[in-house]
C-alpha positions in Angstrom: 134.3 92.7 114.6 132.2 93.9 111.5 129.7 97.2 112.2 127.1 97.2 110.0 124.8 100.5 109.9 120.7 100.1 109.7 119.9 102.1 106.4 116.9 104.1 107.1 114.1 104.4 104.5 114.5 108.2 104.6 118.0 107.7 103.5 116.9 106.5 100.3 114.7 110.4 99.8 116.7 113.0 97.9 115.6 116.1 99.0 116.4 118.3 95.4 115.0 121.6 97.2 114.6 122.1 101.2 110.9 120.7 101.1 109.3 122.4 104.6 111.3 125.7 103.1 109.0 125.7 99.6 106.3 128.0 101.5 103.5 126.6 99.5 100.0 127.8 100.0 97.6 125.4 101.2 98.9 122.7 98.2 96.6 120.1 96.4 98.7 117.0 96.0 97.8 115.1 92.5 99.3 111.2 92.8 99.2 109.1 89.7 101.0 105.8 89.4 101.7 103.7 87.1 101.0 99.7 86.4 97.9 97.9 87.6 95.9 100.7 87.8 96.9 102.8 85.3 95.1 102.0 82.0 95.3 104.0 78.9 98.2 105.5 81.1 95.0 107.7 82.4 96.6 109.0 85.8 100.0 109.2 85.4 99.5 111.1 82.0 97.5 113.2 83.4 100.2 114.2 86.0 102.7 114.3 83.5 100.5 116.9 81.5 100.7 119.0 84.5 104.8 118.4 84.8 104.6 119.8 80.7 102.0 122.1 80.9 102.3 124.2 84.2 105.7 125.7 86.0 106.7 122.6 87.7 109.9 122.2 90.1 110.8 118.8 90.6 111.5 119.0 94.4 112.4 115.7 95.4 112.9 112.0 94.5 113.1 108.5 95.7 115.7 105.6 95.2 113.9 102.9 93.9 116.2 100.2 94.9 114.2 98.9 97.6 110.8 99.3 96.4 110.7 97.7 92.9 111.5 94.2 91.6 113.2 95.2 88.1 112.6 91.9 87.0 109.0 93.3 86.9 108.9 97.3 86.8 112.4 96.9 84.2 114.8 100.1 83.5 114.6 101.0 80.3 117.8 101.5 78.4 118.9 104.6 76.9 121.8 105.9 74.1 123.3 109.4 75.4 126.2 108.8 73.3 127.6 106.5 69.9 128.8 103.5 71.6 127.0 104.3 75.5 124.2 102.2 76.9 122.9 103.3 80.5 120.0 102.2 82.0 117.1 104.4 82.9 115.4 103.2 86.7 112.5 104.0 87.3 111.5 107.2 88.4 109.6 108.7 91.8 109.2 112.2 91.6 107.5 115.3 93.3 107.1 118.0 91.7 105.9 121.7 93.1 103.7 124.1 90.7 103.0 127.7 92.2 99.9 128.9 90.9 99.5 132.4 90.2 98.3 134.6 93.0 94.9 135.2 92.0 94.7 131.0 93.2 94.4 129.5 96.6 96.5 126.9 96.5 99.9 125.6 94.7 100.4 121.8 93.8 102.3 119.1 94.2 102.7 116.3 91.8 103.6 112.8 92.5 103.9 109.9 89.9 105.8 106.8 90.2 105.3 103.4 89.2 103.2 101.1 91.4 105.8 99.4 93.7 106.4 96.0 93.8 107.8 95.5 97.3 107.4 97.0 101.1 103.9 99.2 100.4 103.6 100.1 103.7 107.1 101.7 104.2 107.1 103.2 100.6 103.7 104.9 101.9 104.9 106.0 104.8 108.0 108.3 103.4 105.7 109.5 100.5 103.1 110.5 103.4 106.2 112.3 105.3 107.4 114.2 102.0 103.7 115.7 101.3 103.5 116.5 105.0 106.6 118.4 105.0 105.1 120.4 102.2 102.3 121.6 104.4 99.8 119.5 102.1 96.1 120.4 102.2 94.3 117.8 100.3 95.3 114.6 98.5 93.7 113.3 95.1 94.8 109.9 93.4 94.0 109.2 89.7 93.0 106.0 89.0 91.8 103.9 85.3 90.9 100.6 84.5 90.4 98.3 81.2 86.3 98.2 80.7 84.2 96.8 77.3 83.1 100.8 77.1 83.6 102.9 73.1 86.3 105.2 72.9 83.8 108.2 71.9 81.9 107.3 75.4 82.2 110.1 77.9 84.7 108.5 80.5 82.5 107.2 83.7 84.3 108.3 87.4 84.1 106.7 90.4 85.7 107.9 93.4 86.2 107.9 97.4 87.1 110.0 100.4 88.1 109.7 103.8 86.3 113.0 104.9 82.8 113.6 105.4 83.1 117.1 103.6 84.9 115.1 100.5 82.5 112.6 100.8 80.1 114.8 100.2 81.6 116.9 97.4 81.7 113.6 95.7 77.8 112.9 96.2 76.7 116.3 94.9 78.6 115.2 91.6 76.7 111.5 91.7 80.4 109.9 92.1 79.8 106.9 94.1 82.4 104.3 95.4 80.7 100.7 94.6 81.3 98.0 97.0 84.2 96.3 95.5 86.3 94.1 97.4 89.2 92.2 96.2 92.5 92.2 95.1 93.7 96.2 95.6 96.5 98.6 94.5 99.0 101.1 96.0 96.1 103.9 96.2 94.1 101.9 98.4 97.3 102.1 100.9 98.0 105.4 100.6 94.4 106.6 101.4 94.5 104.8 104.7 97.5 106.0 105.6 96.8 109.5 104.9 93.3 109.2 107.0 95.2 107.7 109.5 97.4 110.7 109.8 94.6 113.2 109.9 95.2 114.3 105.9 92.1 114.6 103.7 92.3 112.3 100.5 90.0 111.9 97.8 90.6 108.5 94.9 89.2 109.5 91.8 89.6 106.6 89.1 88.0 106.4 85.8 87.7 103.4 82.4 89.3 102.8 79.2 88.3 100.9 76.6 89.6 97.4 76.7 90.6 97.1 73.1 93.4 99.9 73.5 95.5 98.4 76.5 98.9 100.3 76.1 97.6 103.3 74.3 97.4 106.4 76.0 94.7 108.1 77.1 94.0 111.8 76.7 90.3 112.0 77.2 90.1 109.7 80.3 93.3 111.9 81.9 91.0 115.3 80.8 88.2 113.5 82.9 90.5 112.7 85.8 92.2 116.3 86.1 88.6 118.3 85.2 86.8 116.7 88.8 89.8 117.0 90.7 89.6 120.9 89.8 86.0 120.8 90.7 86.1 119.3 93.8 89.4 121.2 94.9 88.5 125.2 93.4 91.6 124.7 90.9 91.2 125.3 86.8 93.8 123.2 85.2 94.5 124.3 81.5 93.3 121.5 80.0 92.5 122.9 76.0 95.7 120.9 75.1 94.7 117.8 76.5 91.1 117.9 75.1 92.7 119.2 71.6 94.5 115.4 71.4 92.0 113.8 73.0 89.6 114.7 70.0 93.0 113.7 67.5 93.0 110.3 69.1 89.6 109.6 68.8 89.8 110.7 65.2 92.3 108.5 64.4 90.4 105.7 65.5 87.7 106.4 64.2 89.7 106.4 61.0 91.5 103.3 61.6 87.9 101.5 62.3 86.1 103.2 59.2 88.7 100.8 57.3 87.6 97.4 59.1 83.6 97.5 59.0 83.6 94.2 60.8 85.7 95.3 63.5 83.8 98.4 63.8 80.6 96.6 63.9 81.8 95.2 67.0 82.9 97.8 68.7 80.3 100.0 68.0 78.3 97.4 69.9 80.3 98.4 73.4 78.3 100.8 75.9 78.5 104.5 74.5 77.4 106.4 77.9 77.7 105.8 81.1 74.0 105.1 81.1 74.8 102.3 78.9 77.8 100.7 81.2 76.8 97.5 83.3 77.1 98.1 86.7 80.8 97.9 88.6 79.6 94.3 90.7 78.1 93.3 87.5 81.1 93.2 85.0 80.7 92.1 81.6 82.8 90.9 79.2 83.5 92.4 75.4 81.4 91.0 72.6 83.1 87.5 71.7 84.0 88.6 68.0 85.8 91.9 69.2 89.7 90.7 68.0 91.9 90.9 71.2 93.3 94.0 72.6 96.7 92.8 71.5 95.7 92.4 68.1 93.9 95.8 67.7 96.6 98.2 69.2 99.2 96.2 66.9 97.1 97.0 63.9 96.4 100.8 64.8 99.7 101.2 65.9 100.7 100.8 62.2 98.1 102.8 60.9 98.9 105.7 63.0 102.8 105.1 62.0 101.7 105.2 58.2 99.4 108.4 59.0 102.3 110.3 59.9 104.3 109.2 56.9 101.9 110.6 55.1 101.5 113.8 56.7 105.4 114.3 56.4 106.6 113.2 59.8 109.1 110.7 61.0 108.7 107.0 62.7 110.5 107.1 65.6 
């Protein structure tokens, strides 16, 4: 006779430090994932400026075996050594940041890809793991593609599952539209932290269409400035904002050097005044050269710009 043993989800959670010993005070939980929801790489760069930038712990992570599909979210390989190849999964991390004592709360970080398989499972042990931690509030970061101008001060949107976050979001004019389709992982995770009695907030943001897979500094600095104001927590953002003026720049640059392309960009809403409205989308100018196009173009006219100034091309 063969025994087989039910593997638990839990058993796929590696507990790096004792997570209900961490003693954190009334932590703010900042979730940022990756993929669908993610553009200019808006929320999980701006978790990963808070990994860099503040005293994180990583506390825990999560096998990803039975949450992805690596024929979609692929490993990456790496070279540790001359003549080694090892692949590099996907990561799902928590991190813990212990603010100084002149704060009210520590953090916890969270960023992972969007997972492709079992949502409501993968939910579930994430929700268990910031319970453990004792956490107070949730906040995800959110971005997607729109025809708006890189210099345009990024837009928010957001939504809670508490009347009192409901109505921090009012007094800062951050309203939810009334879209209803296709969702992501966020949308999950909010229901199933309401459902458990934990106060959530989603706070998502745009990026310009034309720069698909370039990062994002000024919509992250957007993202991570209202979640301080809504939660009573002063990130130290002056890095961020610092490359978020570079980038813009540097575009700026790169489309000083194409006057028809500029023309057409220049074209695309510069406020949020100027934006359509969320259930009335429009589409970018016809002439605007695909987003595929443009990135490929300023990618090598960034690479030359740091030939130039004496770096290397990695």
């Amino acid at each position: 006779m063969v025994y087989t043993r039910q593997v638990a989800e839990t058993d796929y959670l590696r507990e790096i430090e004792n997570l209900e010993a961490q003693n954190l005070r009334r932590p703010l939980a900042i979730v940022g994932f990756g993929g669908w929801i993610d553009a200019g790489f808006a929320a999980t760069g701006a978790v990963r400026y808070l990994v860099d930038h503040m005293t994180a712990q990583r506390i825990a992570e999560l096998d990803p075996e039975p949450f992805y599909a690596f024929t979609d979210t692929r490993p990456r390989v790496s070279h540790p050594a001359p003549g080694h190849r090892e692949p590099v999964w996907p990561k799902v991390e928590w991190y813990a940041v212990r603010m100084p004592e002149t704060a009210t709360r520590d953090l916890v970080l969270f960023t992972a890809p969007e997972p492709n398989l079992r949502w409501r499972g993968f939910t579930s042990l994430v929700l268990d793991v910031f319970q453990k931690l004792g956490t107070d509030t949730l906040v995800n970061f959110g971005a997607v593609l729109a025809p708006v101008h890189h210099r345009s001060s990024p837009s928010l949107r957001g939504w809670a599952t508490t009347d009192t976050l409901r109505t921090l979001l009012r007094r800062r004019h951050i309203g939810s539209g009334r879209y209803e389709g296709p969702t992501g992982i966020a949308t999950v995770l909010l229901t199933g932290a309401r459902d458990r009695g934990l106060p959530a907030v989603s706070l998502s943001t745009s990026s310009p269409s034309y720069l698909t897979d370039m990062p994002n500094p000024r919509a992250s600095a957007a993202l991570l400035r209202m979640a301080g104001e809504i939660s009573s927590v002063e990130f130290p953002l002056s890095d961020l904002e610092a490359e978020g003026l570079v980038v813009a720049e540097r575009i700026d640059q790169f489309l000083d050097e194409r006057p028809e392309l500029k023309e057409a960009v220049d074209r695309l809403p510069h406020s949020a005044e100027e934006a359509p409205p969320e259930d009335q989308p429009s589409e970018p100018p016809a002439e605007l050269p695909s987003s595929a196009a443009v990135l490929q173009d300023l990618e090598d006219f960034l690479r030359n710009l740091r030939r130039d100034d004496g770096g290397t091309d990695k």
